[in-house]
C-alpha positions, 0 to 999 in steps of 0.5 A: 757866505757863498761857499757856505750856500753853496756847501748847503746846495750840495749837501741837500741834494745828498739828502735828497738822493739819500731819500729816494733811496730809502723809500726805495728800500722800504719796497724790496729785500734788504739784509743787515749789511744793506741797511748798515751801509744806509746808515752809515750814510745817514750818519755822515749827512748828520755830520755834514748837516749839523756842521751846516747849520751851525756855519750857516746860522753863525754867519747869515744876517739877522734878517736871514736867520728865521729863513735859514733856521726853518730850512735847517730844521727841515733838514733834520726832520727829514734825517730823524724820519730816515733812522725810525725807518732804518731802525724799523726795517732792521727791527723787521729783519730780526723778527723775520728771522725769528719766523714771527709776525709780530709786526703785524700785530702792532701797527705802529711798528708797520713801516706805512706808518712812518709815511707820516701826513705832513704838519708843520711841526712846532721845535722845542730845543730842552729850553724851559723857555720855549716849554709853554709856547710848545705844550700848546701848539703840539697839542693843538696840531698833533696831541689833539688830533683824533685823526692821528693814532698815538704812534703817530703822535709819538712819532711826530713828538720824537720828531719835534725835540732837539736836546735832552729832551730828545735824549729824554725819549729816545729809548721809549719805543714807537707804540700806541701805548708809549706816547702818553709816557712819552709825553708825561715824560716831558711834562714832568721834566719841563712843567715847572714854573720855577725853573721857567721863570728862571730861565726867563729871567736869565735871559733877560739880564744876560742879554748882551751890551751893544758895543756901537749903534744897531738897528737889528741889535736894539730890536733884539734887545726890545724883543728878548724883552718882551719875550721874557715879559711876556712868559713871566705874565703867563706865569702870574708873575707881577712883571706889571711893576717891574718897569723901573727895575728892566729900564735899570737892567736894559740902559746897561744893555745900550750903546753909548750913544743911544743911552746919551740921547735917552737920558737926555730925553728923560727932561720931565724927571717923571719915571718912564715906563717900559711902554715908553722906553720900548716907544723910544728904542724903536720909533720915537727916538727917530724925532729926537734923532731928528734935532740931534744932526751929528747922529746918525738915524740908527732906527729905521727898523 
């Protein structure tokens, strides 16, 4: 792990000189030559960023991982807004050539507006899942702000999807009238209830079995859970009276040892509810655990 931070050290400080020379070539004379050996160079930070986060992301903790995934994401922001204002200066190159002002005229193709106002930006990775919790806050934070032009918001969208969504996108060129298609094109391909139910239930059943006994593992599994519900009642979806079936589904996702002490708690022959399965994974089996001496207190979450 320590060479792995130390290889993230570097390879920020290589963004971080990458993009003070950018900014700079925003400001002089550039030819084509000039701009492809940037490119070059971001293409090979690209490489370096992706390898990164991919070591980096498989290999933290549990407790770790949403640090370094904000950090990551960070990265790759700044690589997008390095290729728009390559793409940008090239493209401005070319008009020049052809003795026209045509950059003028259209403002979002002017490179001051790559000069973006900073938002945290919410990420959506082409999961159907993670499509509503997006629509919302990019509408919050970017499509409903008036203070924003649509090449902006366009901007901001490119910037904000990973995936084939970004591949969805990416031949659509930056200009006022383009963030509607742009985003009509998202909505058509991910406003779909069917494909979003199934992939929260998907995700629900094909939830990994924990092997032994763990406190983060058993939070993972309460939590995927409560997503997948939590999605699927946006989507009118009766998950209400499901309880019995995701009590069947989640005992088949325990350890052995958690399993052995929630049937044994299961004395009354009542059928219990998620409510009381989700109690019992992340708290109260902690009394019972404390009558049990042989096994270990696994969930001081």
């Amino acid at each position: 792990m320590d060479a792995i931070l130390k290889q993230k050290k570097i390879v920020k400080g290589k963004l971080t000189r990458l993009v003070s020379k950018i900014d700079d070539l925003q400001n002089q004379a550039n030819s084509e030559s000039i701009i492809e050996v940037y490119e070059k160079d971001v293409n090979l930070i690209d490489t370096e960023v992706n390898n990164l986060n991919d070591n980096l992301l498989s290999t933290c903790t549990d407790e770790d991982f949403n640090g370094y995934e904000i950090e990551m994401h960070d990265l790759f922001s700044k690589l997008d807004t390095l290729k728009i204002i390559l793409k940008e200066e090239m493209k401005k190159l070319v008009r020049n050539d052809n003795n026209t002002n045509a950059c003028q005229n259209i403002a979002n193709t002017n490179v001051n507006n790559l000069k973006l106002p900073r938002i945290e930006l919410p990420v959506f990775t082409s999961n159907y899942m993670e499509w509503i919790s997006f629509r919302d806050l990019f509408l919050a934070t970017v499509g409903n702000n008036n203070t924003l032009s649509n090449s902006q918001k366009l901007q901001y969208l490119k910037l904000s999807v990973k995936g084939e969504a970004a591949t969805l996108l990416q031949s659509i060129q930056i200009t006022n009238y383009n963030y509607q298609k742009a985003w009509n094109a998202l909505t058509e391909r991910y406003e779909n209830e069917a494909e979003i139910i199934n992939a929260a239930l998907n995700k629900l059943v094909s939830q990994p079995v924990l092997k032994q006994e763990s406190a983060s593992g058993l939070r993972k599994i309460i939590d995927t859970t409560q997503q997948c519900i939590d999605t699927l009642q946006i989507l009118k979806q009766p998950v209400e009276h499901w309880d019995t079936l995701i009590i069947f589904l989640l005992r088949g996702k325990l350890d052995p040892e958690t399993l052995r002490v929630w049937t044994l708690e299961q004395t009354n022959k009542k059928n219990p509810s998620f409510a009381q399965f989700k109690s019992f994974v992340l708290g109260d089996c902690n009394r019972f655990f404390s009558q049990v001496p042989e096994r270990k207190n696994i969930c001081s979450l």
